[in-house]
C-alpha positions in Angstrom: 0.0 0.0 0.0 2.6 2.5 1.0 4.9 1.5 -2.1 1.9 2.3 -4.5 1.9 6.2 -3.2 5.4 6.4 -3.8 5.0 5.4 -7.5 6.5 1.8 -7.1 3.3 -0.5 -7.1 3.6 -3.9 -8.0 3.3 -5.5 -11.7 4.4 -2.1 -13.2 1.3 0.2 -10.8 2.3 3.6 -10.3 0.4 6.3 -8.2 -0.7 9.1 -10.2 -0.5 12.3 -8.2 -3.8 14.1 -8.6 -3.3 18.2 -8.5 -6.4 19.8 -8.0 -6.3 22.9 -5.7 -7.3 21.3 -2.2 -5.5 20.9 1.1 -5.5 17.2 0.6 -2.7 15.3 -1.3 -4.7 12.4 -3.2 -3.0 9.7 -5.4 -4.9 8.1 -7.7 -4.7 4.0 -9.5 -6.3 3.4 -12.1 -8.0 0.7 -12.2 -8.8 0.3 -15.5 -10.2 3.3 -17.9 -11.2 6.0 -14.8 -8.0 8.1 -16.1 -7.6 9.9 -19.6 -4.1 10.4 -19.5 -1.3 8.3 -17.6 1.2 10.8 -16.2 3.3 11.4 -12.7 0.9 14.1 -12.0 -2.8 14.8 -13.5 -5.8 17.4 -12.9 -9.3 17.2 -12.6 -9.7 17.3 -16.1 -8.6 13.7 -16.4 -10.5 12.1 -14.0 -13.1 9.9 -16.3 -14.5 8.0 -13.3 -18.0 9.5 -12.8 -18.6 8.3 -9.0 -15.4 10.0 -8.5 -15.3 12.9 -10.6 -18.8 13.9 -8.6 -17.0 13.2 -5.6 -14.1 15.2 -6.4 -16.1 18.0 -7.6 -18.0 18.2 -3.8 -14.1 18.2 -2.5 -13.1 21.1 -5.0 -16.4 23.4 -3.6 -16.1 23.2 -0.4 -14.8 25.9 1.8 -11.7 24.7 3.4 -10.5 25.6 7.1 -7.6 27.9 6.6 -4.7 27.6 9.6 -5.2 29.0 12.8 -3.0 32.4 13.3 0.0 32.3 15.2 -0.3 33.6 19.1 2.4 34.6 21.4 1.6 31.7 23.6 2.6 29.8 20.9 1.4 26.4 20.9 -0.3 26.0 24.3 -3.0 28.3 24.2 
């Protein structure tokens, strides 16, 4: 499992790194036609997969927690 997110599956599997703008690194495997294109790193754009492209779509509009600001307490406040 942890060799397939590095790019070094087994039978010749990589990990496609999926770049689409959220705070969430996501690789993708596919499985067998969900991809358009087979690179290191796709977008959105080449996600075929309907279940997933719907899913990834509801990921893309949400509104995302930015970090909490620094205090001079530092991390025990």
């Amino acid at each position: 499992m942890f060799d397939l997110a590095e790019g070094r599956g087994e039978g010749g599997a990589e990990a496609t790194a999926l770049r689409a703008g959220i705070p969430v690194a996501i690789h993708l495997l596919d499985m067998g036609g969900g991809l358009g294109v087979h690179e290191r790193k796709v977008t959105p754009e080449a996600v075929l997969s309907v279940p997933f492209a719907a899913f990834l779509k509801g990921m893309r509009g949400m509104s995302w927690p930015e970090p909490r600001a620094a205090t001079p307490r530092g991390c025990s406040a």
